[in-house]
C-alpha positions in Angstrom: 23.8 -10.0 -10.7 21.3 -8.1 -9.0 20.0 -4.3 -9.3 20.5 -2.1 -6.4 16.6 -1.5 -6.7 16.3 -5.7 -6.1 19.2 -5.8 -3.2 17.0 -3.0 -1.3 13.9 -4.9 -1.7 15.7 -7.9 -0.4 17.2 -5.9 2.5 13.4 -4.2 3.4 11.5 -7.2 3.6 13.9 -9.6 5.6 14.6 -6.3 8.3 10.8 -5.9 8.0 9.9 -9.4 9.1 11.8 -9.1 12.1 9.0 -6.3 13.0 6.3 -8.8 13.0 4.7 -10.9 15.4 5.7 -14.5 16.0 2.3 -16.3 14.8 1.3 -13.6 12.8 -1.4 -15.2 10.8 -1.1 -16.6 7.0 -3.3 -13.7 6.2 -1.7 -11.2 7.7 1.6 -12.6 6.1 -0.3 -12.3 2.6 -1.2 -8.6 3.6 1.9 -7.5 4.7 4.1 -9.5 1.6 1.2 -7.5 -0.5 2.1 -3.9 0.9 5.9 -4.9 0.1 5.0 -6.1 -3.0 3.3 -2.4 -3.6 6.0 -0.3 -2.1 4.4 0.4 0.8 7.1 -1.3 2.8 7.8 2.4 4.5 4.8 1.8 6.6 6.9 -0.8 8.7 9.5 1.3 9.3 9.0 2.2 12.7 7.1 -0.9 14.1 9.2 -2.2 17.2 10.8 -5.8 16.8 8.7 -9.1 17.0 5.3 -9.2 19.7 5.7 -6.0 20.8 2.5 -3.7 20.1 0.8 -6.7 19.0 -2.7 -5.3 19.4 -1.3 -2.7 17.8 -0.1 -4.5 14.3 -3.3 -6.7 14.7 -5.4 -3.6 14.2 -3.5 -2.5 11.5 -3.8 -5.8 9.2 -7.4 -5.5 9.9 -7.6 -1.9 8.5 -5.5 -3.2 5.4 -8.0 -6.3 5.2 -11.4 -4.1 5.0 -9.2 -1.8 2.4 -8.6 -4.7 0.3 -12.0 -5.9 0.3 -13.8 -2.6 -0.2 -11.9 -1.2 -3.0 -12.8 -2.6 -6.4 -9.6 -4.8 -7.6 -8.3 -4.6 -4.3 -5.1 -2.3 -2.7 -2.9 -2.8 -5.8 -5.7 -1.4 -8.1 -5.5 1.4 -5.8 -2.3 2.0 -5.6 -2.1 1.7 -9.4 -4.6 4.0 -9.7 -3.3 6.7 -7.6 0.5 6.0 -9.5 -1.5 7.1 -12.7 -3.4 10.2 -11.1 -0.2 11.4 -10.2 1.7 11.0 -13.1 -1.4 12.8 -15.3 -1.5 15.5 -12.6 2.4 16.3 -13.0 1.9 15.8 -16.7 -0.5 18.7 -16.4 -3.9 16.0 -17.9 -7.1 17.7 -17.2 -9.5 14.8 -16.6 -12.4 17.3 -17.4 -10.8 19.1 -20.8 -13.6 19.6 -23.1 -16.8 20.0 -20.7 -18.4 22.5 -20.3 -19.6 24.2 -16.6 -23.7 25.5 -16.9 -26.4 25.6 -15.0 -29.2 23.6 -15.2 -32.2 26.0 -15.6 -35.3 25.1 -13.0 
């Protein structure tokens, strides 16, 4: 059996491949399975069907590329990271308890 949470997952990735191009590259396939795999799927949402705005979906998998090169561990470190900033920042976590504000003499 399978959890409603696993059905929609199933259900957003095959209506989100029909969103992208034709001969989208292996790449750009590895990008855009990694942004599902990261639930970033939403991002897709309102991307016409198939080749059109191709320059446009180009672009974007070339902003996701630099992002995943230029952040250390990559875009699921960051969007681990930002899951765990969160969750401290509802939880009320001070990341500077304890320090001390002065001023340096000089």
């Amino acid at each position: 059996f399978f959890s409603v949470a696993c059905l929609d997952s199933v259900l957003e990735a095959c209506c989100v491949m029909d969103k992208l191009p034709s001969d989208i590259s292996e790449a750009n396939q590895s990008l855009h399975q990694l942004l599902l795999d990261i639930d970033q799927g939403h991002l897709f949402a309102d991307w016409p069907a198939g080749d059109a705005k191709r320059e446009a979906k180009e672009q974007f998998f070339e902003q996701i590329a630099v992002l995943e090169k230029v952040y250390p561990g990559g875009l699921r470190a960051y969007h681990r990271n930002a899951k765990q900033l969160l969750a401290e920042s509802r939880d009320g976590v001070n990341p500077f308890e304890g320090y001390v504000p002065s001023v340096p003499d000089g």
